[in-house]
N, C-alpha and C positions, 0 to 999 in steps of 0.2 A: 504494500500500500504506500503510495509515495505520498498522501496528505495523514495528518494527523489522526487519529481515531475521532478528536472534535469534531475536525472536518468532515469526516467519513460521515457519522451519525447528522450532522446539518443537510449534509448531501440525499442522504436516505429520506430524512424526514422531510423534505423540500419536492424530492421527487414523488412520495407519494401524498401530498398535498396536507400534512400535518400541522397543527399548531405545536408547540410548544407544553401548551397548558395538557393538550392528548395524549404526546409521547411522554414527557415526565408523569402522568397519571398510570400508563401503564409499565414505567420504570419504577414507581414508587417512589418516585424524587419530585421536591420542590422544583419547581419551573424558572425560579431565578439559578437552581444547581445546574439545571439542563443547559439553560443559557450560559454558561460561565464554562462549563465542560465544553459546549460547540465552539465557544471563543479561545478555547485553551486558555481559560484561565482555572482551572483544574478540572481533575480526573477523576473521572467515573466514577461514583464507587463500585468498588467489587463486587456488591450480591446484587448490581445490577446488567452485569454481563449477561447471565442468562437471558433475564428477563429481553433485553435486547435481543441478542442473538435467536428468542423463541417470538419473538414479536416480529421481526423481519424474515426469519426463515433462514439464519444465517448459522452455518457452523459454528460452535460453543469454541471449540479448539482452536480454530483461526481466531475467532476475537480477542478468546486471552492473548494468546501470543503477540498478539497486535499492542493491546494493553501494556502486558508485561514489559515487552521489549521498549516500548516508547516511555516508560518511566523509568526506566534501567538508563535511557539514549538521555533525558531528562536531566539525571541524577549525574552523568560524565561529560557531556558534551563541549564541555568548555575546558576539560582535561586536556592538557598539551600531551597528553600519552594516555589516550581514551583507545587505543587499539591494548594497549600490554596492560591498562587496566580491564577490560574484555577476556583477556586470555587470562592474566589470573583469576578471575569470576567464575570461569570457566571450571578452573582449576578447583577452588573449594567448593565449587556445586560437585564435581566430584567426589572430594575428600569425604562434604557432609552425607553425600548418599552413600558411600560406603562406611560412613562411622555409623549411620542410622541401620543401616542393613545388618548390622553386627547384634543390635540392641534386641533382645527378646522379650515380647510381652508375654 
């Protein structure tokens, strides 16, 4: 996706002729929250991906990833070494699933 998830969810709701006050009703969010996530001025919250994702017909799995990754892109982007902080990321997302994988319930 080359525009924001903001962007993305304006685009969707635009094309199929929505308000605001409609889609945040069936997001379960305030409609000044909806407004301010299509502006990137913050991020979904998270128990609203589903609800997104089942309301357009859209893959759950693509959206997170969409999510995740642009608040991870977020969080570095202005890092003068946002690639080798990427590959170490990488790297303790490893470590933690295999320290978690050890741990028995």
């Amino acid at each position: 996706m080359e525009k924001s998830l903001g962007e993305y969810i304006h685009s969707l709701r635009k094309e199929r002729g929505l308000t605001l006050t409609k889609l945040a009703a069936a997001l379960d969010i305030d409609q000044s929250t909806l407004s301010k996530v299509e502006n990137n001025k913050r991020n979904l919250p998270d128990e609203a991906l589903p609800k997104l994702a089942n309301y357009f017909g859209l893959d759950v799995t693509a959206i997170k990833k969409e999510y995740y990754s642009e608040k991870i892109a977020e969080m570095i982007y202005q890092e003068p070494n946002c690639r080798e902080v990427l590959k170490l990321a990488e790297e303790k997302v490893e470590y933690m699933k295999s320290k978690n994988s050890r741990i028995k319930v």
